[in-house]
KENU-495844 format. One record per residue: residue in one letter; x, y, z of N, C-alpha, C, O, CB in turn. Coordinates in steps of 0.001 Angstrom, whole numbers, plus 500000, padded with zeros to 6 digits. Glycine has a CB too. Example, Ala and Ser with C-alpha at 12.3 -4.5 7.8 and 13.67 -1.06 7.14 Angstrom:
REM KENU-495844
   resn      n_X      n_Y      n_Z     ca_X     ca_Y     ca_Z      c_X      c_Y      c_Z      o_X      o_Y      o_Z     cb_X     cb_Y     cb_Z
      A   513190   494310   507800   512300   495500   507800   513200   496700   507800   514236   496681   508465   511308   495527   509046
      S   512850   497750   507080   513670   498940   507140   512900   500030   507870   513409   501138   508039   514084   499402   505725
***
This chain:
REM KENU-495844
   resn      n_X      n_Y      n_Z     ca_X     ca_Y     ca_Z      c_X      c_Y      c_Z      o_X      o_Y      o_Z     cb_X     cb_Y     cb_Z
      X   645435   636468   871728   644066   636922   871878   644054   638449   871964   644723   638975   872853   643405   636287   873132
      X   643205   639361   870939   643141   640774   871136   642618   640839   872452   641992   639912   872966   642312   641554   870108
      X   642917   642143   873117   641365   642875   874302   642125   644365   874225   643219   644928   874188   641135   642031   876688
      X   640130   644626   874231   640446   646266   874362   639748   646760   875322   638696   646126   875405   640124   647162   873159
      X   639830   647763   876261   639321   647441   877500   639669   649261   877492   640654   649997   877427   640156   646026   878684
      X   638230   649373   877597   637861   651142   877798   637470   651318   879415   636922   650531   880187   636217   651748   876673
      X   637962   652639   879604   637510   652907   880792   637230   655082   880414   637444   655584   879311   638969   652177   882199
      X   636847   655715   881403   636500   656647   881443   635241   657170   881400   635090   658258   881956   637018   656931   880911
      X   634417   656722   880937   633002   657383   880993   632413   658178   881888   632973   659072   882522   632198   656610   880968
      X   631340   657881   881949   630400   658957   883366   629327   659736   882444   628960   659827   881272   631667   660539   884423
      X   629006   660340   884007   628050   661455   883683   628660   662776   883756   629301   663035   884774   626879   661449   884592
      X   628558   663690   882797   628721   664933   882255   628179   665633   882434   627062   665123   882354   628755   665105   881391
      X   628000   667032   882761   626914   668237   882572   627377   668809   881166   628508   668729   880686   626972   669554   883911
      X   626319   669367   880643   626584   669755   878870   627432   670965   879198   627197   671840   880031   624951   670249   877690
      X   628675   670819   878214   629505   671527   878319   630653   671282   879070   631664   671938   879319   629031   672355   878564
      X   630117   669827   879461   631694   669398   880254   632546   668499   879254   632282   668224   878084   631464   668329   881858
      X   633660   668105   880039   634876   667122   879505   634635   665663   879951   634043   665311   880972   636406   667594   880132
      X   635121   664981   879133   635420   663589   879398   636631   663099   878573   636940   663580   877482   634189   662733   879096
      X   637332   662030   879238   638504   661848   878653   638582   660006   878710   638862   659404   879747   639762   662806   879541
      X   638353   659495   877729   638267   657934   877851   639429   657097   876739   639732   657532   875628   636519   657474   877422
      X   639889   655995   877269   641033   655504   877276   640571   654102   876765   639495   653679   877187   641781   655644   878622
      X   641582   653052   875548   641308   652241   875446   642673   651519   875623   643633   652158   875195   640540   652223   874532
      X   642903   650469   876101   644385   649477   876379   644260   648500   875608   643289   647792   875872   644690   648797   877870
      X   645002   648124   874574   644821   646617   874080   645800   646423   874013   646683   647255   873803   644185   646154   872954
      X   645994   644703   874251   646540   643451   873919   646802   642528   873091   645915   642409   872246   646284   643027   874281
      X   647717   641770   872974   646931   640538   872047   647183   641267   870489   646604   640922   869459   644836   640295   872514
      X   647993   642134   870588   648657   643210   868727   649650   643651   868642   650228   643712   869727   648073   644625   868168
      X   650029   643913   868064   651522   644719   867619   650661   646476   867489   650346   647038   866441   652440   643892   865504
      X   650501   646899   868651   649217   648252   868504   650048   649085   867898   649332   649677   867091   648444   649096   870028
      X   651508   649628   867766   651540   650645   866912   651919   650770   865212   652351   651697   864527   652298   651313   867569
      X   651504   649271   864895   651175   648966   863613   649110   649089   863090   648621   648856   861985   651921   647283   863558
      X   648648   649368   863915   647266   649261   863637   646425   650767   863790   646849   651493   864688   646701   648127   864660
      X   645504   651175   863144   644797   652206   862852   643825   651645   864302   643454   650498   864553   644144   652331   861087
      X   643671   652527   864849   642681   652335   865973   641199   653422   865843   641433   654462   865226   643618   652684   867475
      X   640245   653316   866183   638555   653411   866185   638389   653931   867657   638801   653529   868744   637603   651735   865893
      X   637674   654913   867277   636695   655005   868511   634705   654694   867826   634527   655331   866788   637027   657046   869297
      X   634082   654300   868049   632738   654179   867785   632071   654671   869134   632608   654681   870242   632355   652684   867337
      X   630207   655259   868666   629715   655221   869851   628057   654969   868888   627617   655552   867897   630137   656756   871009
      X   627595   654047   869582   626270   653926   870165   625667   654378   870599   626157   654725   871673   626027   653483   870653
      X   623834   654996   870405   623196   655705   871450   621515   654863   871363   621192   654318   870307   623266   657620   871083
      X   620868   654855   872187   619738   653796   872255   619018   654464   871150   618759   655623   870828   618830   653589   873775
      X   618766   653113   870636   618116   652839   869328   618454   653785   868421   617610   654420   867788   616699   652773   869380
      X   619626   653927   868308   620274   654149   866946   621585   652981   866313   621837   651851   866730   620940   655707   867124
      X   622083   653562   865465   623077   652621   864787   624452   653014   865541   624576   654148   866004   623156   652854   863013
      X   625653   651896   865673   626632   652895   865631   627550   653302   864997   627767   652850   863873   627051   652904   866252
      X   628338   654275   865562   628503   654966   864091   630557   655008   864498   631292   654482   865333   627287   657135   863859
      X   630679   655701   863642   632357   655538   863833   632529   657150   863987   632236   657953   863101   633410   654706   862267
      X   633077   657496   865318   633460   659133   866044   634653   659369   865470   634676   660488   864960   633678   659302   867852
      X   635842   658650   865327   637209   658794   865261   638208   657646   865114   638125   656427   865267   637502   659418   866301
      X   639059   658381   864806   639955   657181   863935   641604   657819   863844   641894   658943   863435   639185   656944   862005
      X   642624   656705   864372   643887   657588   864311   644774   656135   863759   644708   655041   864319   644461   658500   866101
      X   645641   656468   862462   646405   655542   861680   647526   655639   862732   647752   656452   863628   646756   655943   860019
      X   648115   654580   862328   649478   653929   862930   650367   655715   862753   650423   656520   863683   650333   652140   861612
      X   650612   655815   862169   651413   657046   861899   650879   658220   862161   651624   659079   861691   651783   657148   860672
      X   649843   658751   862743   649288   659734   863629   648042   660187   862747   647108   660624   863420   650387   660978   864042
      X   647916   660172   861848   646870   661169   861321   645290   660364   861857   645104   659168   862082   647065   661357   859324
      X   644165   661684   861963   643515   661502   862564   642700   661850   861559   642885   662635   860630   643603   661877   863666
      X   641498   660983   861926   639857   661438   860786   638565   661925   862159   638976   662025   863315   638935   659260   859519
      X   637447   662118   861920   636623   663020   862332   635805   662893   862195   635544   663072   861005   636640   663864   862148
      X   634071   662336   863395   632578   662724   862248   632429   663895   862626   632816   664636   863530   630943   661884   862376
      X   631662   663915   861577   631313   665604   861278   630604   666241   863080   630884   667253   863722   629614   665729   859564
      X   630089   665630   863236   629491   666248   864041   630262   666487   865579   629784   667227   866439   628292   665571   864028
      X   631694   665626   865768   632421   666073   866675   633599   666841   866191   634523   666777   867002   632729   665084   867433
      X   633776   667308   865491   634998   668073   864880   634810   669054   865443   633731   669647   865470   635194   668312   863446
      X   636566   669639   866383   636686   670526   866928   636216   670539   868308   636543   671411   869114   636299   671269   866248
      X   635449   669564   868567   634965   669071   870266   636293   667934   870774   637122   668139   871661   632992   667948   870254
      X   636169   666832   869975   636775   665628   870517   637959   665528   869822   638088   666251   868834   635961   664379   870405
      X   638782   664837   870109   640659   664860   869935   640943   663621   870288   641070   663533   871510   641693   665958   871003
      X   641144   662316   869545   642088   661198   869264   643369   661399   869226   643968   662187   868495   641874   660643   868180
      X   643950   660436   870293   645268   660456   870231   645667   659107   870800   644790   658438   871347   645843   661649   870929
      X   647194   658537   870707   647904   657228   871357   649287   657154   871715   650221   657811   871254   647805   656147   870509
      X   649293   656480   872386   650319   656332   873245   651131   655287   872636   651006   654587   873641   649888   656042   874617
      X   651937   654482   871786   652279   653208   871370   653247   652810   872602   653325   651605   872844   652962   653180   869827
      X   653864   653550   873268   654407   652735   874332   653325   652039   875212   653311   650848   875523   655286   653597   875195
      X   652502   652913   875526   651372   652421   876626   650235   651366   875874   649326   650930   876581   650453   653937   877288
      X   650291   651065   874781   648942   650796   873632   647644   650816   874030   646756   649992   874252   648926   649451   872984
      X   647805   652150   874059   646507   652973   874327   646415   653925   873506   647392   654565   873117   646361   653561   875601
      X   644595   654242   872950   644607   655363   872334   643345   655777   873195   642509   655013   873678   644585   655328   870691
      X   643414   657743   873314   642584   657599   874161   641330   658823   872694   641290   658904   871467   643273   658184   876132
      X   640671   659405   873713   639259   659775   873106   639004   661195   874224   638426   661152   875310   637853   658208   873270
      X   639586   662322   873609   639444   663852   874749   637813   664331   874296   637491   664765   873190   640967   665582   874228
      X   637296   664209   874971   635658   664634   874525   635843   666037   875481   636279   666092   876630   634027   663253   875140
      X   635250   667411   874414   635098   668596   875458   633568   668897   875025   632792   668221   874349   636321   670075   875255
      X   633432   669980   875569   631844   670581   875045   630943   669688   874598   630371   669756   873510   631858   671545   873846
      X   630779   668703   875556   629916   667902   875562   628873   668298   875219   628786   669516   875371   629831   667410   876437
      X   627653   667653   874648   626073   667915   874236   625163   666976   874261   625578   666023   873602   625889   668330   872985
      X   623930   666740   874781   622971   665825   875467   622993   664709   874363   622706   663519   874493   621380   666517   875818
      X   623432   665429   873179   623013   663659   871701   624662   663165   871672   624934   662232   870917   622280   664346   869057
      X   625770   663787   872494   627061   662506   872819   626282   661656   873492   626291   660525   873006   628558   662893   873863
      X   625517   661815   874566   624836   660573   874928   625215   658778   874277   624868   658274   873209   623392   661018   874499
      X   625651   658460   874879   626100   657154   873821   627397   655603   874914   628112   655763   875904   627442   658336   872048
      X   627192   654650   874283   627966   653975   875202   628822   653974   873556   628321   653870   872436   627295   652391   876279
      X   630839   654194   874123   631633   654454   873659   632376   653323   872826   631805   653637   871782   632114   655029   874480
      X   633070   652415   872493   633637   651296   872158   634636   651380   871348   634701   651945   870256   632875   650542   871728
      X   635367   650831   871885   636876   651227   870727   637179   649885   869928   636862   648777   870362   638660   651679   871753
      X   637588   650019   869158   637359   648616   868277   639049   649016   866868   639581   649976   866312   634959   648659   867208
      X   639189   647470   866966   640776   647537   866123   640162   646782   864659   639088   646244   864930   642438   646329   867111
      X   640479   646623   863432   640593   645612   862317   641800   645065   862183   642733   645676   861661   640281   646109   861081
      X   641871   644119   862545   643156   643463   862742   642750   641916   862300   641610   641470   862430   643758   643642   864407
      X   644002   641082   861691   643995   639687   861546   642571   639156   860457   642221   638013   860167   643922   639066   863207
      X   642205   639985   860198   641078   639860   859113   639730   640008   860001   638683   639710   859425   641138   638272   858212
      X   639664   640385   861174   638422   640638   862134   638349   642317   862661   639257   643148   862633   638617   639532   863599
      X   637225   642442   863043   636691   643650   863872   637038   642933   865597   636617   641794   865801   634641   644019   863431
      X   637881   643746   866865   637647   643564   867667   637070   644441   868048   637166   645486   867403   638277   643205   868096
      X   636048   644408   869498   635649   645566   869847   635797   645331   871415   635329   644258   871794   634237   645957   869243
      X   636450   646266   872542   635739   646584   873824   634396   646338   874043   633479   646133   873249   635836   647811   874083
      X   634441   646408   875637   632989   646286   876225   632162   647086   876193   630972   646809   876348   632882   646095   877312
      X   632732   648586   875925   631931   649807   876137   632079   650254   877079   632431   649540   878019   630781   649802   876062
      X   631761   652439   877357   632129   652775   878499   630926   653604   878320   631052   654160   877230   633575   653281   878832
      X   629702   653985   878937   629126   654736   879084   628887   655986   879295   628665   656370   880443   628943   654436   879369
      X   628887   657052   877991   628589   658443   878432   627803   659230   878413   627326   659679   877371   629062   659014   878193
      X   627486   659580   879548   625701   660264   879625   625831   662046   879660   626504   662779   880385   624684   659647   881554
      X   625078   662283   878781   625052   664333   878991   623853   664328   879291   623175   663715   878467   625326   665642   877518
      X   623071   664928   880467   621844   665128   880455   621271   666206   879720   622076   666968   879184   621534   665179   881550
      X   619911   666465   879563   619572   667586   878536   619415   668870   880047   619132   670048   879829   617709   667135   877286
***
């Protein structure tokens, strides 16, 4: 059975850090490309970041140069360095694998920037 199980969130002041962590199970994790996604009310969600089995990392446009994907394959964890936060990160976080011919996803971790 996969699980991915995020923790880190909170509340932020704009311009702060957050640093959120996903653990999964249930894979052979340093064979798998791992996801970060985030959600924000009543929008779609969208895909933040992305780091292949072999390190390379992708980017949305709009956090490049703020946020930094990285993993641990001993620990199978990849985590999610959010800096210079801004009131539209606003968003609950979810890390999600494609594995076995499915999407898994976490529960979500909530991160709030106020304006």
């Amino acid at each position: 059975q996969v699980r991915l199980v995020e923790s880190g969130g909170g509340l932020v002041q704009p311009g702060g850090s957050l640093r959120l962590s996903c653990t999964a199970s249930g894979i052979n994790f340093k064979l798998y490309t791992m996801n970060w996604h985030r959600q924000a009310t009543g929008k779609q969600r969208e895909l933040v970041a992305s780091i292949t089995s072999d390190g390379s990392t992708n980017y949305a446009d709009s956090v490049k140069g703020r946020f930094t994907i990285s993993r641990n394959n001993a620990w199978n964890r990849v985590s999610l360095q959010m800096n210079s936060l801004k009131p539209e990160d606003t968003a609950t976080y979810y890390c999600n694998v494609l594995a076995r011919g499915s999407a898994f996803w976490g529960q979500g971790t909530q991160v709030t920037v106020p304006p």
